[in-house]
C-alpha positions in Angstrom: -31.0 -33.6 40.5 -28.9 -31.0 38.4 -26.5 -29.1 40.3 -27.2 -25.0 40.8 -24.7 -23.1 38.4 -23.3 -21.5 41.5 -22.9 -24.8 43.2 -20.8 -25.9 40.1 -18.4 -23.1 40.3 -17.8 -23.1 44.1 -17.3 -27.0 43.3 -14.5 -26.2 40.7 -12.9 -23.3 42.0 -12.9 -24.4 45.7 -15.0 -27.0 47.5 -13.9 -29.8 45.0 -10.5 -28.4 43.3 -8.9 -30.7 41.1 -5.6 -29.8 42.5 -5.6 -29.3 46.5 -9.0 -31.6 46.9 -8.5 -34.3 44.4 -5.0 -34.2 44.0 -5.5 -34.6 40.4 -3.1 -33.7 37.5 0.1 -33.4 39.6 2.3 -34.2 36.3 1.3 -30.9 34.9 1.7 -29.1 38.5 5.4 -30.1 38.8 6.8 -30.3 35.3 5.4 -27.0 34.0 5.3 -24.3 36.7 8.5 -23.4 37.1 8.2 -20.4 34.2 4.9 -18.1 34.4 3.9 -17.8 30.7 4.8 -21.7 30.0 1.7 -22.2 33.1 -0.8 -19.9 31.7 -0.5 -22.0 28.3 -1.0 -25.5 29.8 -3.6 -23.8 31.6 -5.8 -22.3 29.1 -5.0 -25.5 27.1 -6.6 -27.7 29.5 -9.4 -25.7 30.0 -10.5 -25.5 26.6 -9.7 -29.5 26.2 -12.1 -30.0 29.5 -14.7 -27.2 28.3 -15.1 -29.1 24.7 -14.9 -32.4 26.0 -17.3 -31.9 28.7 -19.8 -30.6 25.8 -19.0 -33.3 23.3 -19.7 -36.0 26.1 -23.0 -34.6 27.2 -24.2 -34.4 23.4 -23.6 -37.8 23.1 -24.8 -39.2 26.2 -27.7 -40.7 25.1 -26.6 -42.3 22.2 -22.9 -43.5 23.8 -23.5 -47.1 25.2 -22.3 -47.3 28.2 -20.0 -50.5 27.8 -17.9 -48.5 25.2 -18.0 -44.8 27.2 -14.4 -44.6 28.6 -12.9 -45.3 25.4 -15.3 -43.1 23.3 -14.6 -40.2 26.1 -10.9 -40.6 25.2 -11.1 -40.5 21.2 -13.1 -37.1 22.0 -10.7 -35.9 24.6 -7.7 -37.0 21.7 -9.6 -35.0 19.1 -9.3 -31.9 21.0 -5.7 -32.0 22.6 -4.5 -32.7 19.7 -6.6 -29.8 18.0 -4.7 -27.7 20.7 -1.3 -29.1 20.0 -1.1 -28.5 16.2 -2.5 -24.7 17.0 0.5 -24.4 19.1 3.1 -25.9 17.2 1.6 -24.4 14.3 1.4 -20.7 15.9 3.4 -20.6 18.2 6.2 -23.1 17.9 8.9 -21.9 20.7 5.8 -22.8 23.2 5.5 -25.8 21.8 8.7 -27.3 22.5 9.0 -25.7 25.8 5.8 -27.5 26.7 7.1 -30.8 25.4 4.9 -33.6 25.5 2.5 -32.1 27.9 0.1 -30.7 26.0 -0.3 -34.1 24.4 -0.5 -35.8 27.8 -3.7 -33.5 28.8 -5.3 -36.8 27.1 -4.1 -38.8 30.0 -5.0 -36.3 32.4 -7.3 -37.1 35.5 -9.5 -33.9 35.6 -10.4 -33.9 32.2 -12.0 -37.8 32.0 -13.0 -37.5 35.3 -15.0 -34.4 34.8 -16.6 -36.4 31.7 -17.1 -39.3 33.3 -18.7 -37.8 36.6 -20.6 -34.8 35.5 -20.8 -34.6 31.5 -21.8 -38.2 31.0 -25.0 -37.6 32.6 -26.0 -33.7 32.8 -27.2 -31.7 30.2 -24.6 -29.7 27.9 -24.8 -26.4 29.6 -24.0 -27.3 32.9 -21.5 -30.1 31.4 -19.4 -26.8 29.6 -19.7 -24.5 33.4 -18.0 -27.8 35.0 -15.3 -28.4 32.9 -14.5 -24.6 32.8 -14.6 -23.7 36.4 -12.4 -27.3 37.0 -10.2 -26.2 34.4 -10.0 -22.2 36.5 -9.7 -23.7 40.0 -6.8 -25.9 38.0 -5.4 -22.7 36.7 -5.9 -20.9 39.9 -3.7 -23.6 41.9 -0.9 -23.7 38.5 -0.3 -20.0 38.3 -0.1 -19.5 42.3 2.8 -22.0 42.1 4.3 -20.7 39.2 4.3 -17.1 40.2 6.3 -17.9 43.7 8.5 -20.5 41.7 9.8 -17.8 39.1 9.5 -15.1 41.3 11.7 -16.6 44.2 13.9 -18.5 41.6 14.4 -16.1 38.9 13.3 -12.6 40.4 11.2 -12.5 37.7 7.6 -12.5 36.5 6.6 -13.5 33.0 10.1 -12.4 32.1 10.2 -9.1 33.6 12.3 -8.5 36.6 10.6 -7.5 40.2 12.7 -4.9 41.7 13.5 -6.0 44.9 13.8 -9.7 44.0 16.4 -8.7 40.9 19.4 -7.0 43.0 22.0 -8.2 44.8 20.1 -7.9 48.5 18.4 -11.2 46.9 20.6 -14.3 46.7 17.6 -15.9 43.9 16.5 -19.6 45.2 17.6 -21.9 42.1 16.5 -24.9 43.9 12.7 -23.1 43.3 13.0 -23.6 39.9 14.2 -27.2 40.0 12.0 -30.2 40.3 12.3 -30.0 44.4 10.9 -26.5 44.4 8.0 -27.9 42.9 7.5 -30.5 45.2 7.8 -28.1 47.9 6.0 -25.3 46.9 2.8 -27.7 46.0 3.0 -29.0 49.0 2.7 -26.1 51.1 -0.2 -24.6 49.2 -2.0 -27.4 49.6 -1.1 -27.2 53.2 -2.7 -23.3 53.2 -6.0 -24.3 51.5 -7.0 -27.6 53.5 -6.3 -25.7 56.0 -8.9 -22.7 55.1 -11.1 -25.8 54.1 -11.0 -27.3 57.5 -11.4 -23.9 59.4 -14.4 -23.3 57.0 -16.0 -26.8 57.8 -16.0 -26.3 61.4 -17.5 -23.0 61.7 
């Protein structure tokens, strides 16, 4: 039985986040958060990889035998990162390299053939494209919360502008925030915060 459309966003912004349910795509969640802008990239990237997979898998569905459906939902989850990739390196170069090589490793990443594999290999392609975008928003929703306290109590900044209080002398700025431990620690304790609204929600 098809999912509501409500159901399927409350799944992927909340009741089933990749990030702080799953514990999905934790690469991206540590390498690329420490820098605002650099997160709302991978974001929208990932999104629009999981939103055009998801549709490319459902399409195909019926005539994908199932033997050969992991490795035909990778060559279509390829196509499209590395669609994204060449826009970016094309467009927008300094992004690019700041990224690295994870834009290319969406390919490997667990949200985006797991949402193909769980939902888009067997629902139709409307709801298919709602899943992968609301996983790909409660993925950005989780990203830019840990990139805005990582830059912010690191830098004193927000996408490169400074925050008043945070950028004088009052505030000795938390380097360690911006570092690989920051990450760590940060992800951890918003994980903390939401299983802990989850659990308080299950019991009432």
């Amino acid at each position: 039985m098809s999912k509501a459309p409500r159901d399927i966003m409350l799944d992927g912004l909340w009741r089933d986040n990749p990030i702080f349910r799953q514990i999905l795509g934790i690469c991206s969640t540590l390498a690329v958060t420490n820098v605002v802008l650099n997160t709302a990239v991978m974001c929208v990237s990932l999104t629009v990889v999981t939103m055009m997979s998801c549709l490319t898998v459902s399409l195909l569905r019926d005539w994908t035998p199932r033997n050969i459906r992991m490795m035909v939902q990778t060559l279509i989850i390829a196509f499209y990162v590395i669609i994204v990739d060449l826009i970016l390196k094309a467009y927008w170069p300094e992004m690019s390299r700041n990224l690295g090589p994870f834009v290319g490793l969406i390919i490997t990443n667990c949200i985006v053939m797991g949402r193909c594999e769980a939902f888009a290999g067997s629902n139709p392609p409307g709801p298919a494209v709602l899943d992968g975008m609301f996983n790909g928003l409660g993925y950005s929703f989780i990203l830019l919360a840990i990139a805005v306290l990582r830059e912010l109590l690191g830098m004193g900044t927000i996408l490169g502008f400074e925050i008043p209080y945070f950028a004088t002398p009052y505030w000795d700025k938390w380097i360690i925030m911006v570092m690989p431990p920051g990450g760590f620690f940060v992800l951890a304790s918003i994980l903390w915060v939401c299983r802990s609204i989850g659990a308080k929600e299950v019991k009432k």
